[in-house]
N, C-alpha and C positions, 0 to 999 in steps of 0.2 A: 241586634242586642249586643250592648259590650260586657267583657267579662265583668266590670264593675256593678253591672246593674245586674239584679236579681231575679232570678226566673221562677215563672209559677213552677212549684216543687212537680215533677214528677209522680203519676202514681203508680205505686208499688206496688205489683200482684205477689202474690204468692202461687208457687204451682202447688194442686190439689192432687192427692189419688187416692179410690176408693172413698171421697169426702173425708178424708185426709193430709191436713196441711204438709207439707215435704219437706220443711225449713228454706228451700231454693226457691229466689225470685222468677219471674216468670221472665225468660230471656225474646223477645220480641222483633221478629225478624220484620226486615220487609217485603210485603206479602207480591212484590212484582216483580222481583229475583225470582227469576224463574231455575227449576230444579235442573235441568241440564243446561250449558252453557252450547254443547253442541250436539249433534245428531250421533248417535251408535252407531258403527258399522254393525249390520245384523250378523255377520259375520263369526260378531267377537262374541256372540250370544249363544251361548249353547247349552241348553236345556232338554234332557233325554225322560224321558217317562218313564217307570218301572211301578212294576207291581209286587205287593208282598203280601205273605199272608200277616197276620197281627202276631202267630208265633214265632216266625221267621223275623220278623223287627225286633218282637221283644227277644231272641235270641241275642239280634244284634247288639242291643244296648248293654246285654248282659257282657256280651265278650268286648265289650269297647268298640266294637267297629264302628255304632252309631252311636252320637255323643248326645247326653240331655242339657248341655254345656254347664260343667258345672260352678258350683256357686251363683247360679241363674235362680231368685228365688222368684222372681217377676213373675212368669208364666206360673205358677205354684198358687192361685189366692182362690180360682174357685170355691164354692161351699160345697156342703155334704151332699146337698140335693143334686145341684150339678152335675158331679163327677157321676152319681149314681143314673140318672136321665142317660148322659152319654152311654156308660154300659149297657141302660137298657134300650137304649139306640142298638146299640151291635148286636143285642141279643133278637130286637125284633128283623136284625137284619136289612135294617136304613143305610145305605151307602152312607159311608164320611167324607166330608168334600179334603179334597188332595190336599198330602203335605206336601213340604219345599225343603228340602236336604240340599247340603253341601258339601261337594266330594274334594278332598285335597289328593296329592299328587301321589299319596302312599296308600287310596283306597278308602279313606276313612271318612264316613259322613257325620256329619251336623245337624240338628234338626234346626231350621231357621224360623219356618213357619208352621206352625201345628204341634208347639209342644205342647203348650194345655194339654193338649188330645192325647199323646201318647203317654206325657208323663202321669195320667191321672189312670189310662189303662194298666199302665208297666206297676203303676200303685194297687189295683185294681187285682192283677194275675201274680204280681212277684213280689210284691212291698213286703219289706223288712224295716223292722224297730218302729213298728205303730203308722209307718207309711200306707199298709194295707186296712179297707176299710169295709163295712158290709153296706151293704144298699136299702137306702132309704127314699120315703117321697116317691115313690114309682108311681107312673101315669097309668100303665094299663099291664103293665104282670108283678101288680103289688102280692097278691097271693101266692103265687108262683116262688119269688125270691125274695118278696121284701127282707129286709134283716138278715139276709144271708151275704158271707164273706165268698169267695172263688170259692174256696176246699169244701163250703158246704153244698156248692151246685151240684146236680144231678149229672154226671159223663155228658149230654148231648148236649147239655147248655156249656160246659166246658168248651166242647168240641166247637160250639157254634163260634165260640168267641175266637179260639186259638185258630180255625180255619177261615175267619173273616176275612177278606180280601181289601188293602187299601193303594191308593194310587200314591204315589210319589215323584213328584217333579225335579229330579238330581241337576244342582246347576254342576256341571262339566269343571274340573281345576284350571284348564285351559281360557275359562272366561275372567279377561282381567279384573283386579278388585275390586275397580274406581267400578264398571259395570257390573262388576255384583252387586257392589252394596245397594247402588239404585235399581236395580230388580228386587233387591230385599224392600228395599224402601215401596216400594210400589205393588207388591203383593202384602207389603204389612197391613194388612184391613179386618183387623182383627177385632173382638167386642172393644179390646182396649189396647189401641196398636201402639209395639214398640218404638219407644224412645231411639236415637241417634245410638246412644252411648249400649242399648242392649242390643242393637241390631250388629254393632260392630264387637261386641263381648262373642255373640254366636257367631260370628266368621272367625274371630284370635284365635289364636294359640294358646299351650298353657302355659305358655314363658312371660307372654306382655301381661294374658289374666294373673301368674303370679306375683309378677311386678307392681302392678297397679294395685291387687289387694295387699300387701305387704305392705307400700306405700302409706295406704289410708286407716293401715291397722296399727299404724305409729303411734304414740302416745304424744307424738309432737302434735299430726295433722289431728287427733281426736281433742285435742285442748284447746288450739286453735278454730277450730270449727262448731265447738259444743258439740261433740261427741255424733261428727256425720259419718264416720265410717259405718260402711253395712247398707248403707242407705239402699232404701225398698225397691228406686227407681235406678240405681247407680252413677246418682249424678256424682255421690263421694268418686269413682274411679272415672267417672269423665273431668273430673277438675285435677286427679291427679295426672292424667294425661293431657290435658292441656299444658301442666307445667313441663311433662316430658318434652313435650313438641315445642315450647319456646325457648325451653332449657337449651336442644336440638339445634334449633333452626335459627333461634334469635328472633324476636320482632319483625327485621325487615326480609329476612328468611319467609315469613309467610306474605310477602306478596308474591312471589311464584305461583304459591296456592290458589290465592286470591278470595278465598270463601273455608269457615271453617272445618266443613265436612271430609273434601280430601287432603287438608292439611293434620289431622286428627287418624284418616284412615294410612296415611302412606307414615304418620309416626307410630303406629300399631303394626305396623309390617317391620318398621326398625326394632322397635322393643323386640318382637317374636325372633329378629334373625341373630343367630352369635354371630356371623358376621359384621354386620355392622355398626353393631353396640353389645361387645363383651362385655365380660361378668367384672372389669378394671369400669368400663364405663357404667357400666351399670350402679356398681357400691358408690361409684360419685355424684351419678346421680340422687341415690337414697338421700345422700351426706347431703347435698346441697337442700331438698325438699325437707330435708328433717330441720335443718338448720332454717329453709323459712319460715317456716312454719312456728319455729320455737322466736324467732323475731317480731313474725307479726301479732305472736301473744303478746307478748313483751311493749310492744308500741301499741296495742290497740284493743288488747285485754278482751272481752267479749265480744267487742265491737268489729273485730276483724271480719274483714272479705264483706262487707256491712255497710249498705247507705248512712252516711251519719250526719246530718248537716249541722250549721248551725242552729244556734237557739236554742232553747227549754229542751231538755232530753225528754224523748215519747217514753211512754209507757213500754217495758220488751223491750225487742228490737225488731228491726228488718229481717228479712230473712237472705242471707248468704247469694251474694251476686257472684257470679262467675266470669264476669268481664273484672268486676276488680281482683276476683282470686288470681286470674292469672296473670294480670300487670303488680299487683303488690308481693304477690309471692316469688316471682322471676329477679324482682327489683330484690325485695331483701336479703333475695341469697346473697349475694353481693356484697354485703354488709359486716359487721362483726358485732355480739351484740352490745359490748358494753358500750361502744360508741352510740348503737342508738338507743341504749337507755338515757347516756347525756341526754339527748335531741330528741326524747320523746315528745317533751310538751308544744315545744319545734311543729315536728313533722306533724303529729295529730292536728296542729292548728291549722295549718296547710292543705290535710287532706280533706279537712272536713271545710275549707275557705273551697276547693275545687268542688265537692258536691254539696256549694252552695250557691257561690256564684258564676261560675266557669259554664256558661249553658251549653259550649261545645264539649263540655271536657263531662257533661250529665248524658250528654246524645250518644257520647262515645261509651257509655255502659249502662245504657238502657235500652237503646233500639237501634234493629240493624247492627248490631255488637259484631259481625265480622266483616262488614265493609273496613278495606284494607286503610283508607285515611281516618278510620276512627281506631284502628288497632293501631295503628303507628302513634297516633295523639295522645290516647292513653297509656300507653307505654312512655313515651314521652316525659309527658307531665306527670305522673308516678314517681319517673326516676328523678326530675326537678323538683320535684316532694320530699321526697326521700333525703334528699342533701340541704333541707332546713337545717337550720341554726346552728351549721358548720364555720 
């Protein structure tokens, strides 16, 4: 097919959660990429087992030694009945199948896998400001506790909880990232297993977590986006890290990478180090993302980061692609904007002429979106978009 001739349109998913539209399209890899490109040294794997009691954990959390990562609302949705079942899990005395911690190089663990679980106990025994909740829905010691909060339990049902015994699987600081994050990825088999973007939020720091939420809590990226900061899943802080990383690396910077995963994890190691991206790089950073943000309003009004083709306008819109967020936001920093106010009607005709007719320049931000010839293509043709009616 040539780019003149017309391709059947594309269908558009939208990601769901909780039967909850997300506003993000569904990004669609291909399913024969396989997940490692080569074999571990088992070496580089290091995984210690400990055991603690549940008040020994919840201590930890309290003194900060063990993180519930915060700003992590994901793991946070169970219902009432839920969290209360769980308690009465530990109160009948049901082992909990093991969590998965992550120790960094000063001591301090993460919970990666199993926070549902602790965060709804540590709500359960210690919550403050209406975190704390009484139990409901019990299966079999409804008479016993139903309706009661911790402080109303009896001393032995206290004790039962607080001397609980749970296992913990500590990955070792010494185990390099690239193979943490796919031991994270491959123990995430959770009722509703973490996303890319929260699997690598519980490994950060709180220097890249500040960045990235500071980023998306801009009044530029929430006008430009219809209002995604916050978002449930944190695709808002995965797209502002994507622009970190091309911001970074540039386009052809990510074929070294070659796939988006540890191009995305080795620029969250940049963000977290002042070594290698100070607090000078960093403010230029903001400036530039503020600055596209505030451009691609400007050029594309609601319609930004947004399939748009031609023809009759649909009813709504699409929901926010992430292959074009990060080719058109990288592009228009670049820019300045009263130049493309001239060249609005320009560029718009342009973009919406590529995701209409352009059937490689539609493959390049719909499927397989991080095979390196279609990141290069779309970046590309972006930025020869960008320079209509100059």
């Amino acid at each position: 097919m040539t780019s003149s001739e017309t391709p059947a349109p594309p269908a558009i998913q939208e990601e769901y959660f909780l039967d909850v539209p997300t506003g993000i399209e569904v990004e669609a890899e291909d399913e024969e990429v396989p997940e490692i490109d080569r074999p571990w040294n088992p070496e580089q794997i290091r995984v210690n087992s400990k055991q603690f009691s549940l008040r020994n954990a919840l201590d930890m959390i309290d003194d900060e030694s063990l993180e519930l990562a915060p700003d992590f609302q994901r793991g946070r949705v169970w219902k009432h009945v839920q969290k209360s079942r769980l308690i009465e899990s530990v109160l009948l005395q049901i082992p909990l199948p093991a969590f998965y911690f992550a120790e960094d190089v000063d001591g301090f663990m993460r919970v990666v896998d199993g926070l549902q679980r602790l965060s709804t106990i540590h709500d359960f025994v210690r919550g403050e400001d209406g975190a704390e909740f009484a139990l409901k829905g019990l299966e079999y010691l409804g008479e016993a506790v139903e309706g009661k909060r911790f402080v109303d339990l009896p001393a032995p049902w206290k004790r039962r909880i607080n001397n609980a015994q749970i296992m913990a699987h500590v990955i070792d600081p010494t185990t390099p990232p690239d193979v943490m994050y796919d031991i994270f990825k491959r123990i995430n088999t959770g009722g509703t297993p973490l996303n890319a973007q929260e699997i690598r939020h519980c490994m950060s720091k709180d220097r890249s977590r500040g960045i990235l939420k500071k980023m998306t809590s801009s009044e530029e990226f929430n006008a430009a986006t219809n209002g995604m900061g916050g978002h449930v899943r944190m695709n808002d802080r995965e797209m502002a890290l994507r622009f970190a990383a091309f911001w970074l690396h540039g386009a052809q910077g990510y074929i070294e990478f070659g796939a988006m995963d540890p191009f995305l994890q080795r620029t969250t190691a940049i963000l977290d180090s002042q070594q290698e991206a100070d607090d000078v790089k960093i403010d230029k950073l903001m400036s530039d993302f503020r600055k596209a943000m505030k451009n691609a309003h400007v050029v594309f009004g609601d319609q930004a980061f947004r399939k748009w083709p031609e023809g009759p306008d649909h009813m709504g819109k699409y929901p926010i692609n992430r292959a074009l967020f990060e080719a058109w936001a990288i592009t228009l920093a670049n820019y300045g904007t009263g130049d493309l106010e001239r060249r609005t009607e320009s560029i718009v005709g342009r973009a919406r002429s590529l995701m209409t007719r352009d059937y490689r320049y539609l493959e390049a931000i719909t499927s397989s979106t991080g095979d390196t010839k279609r990141v290069i293509h779309r970046f590309r043709a972006t930025a020869e978009a960008a320079d209509a009616g100059q």
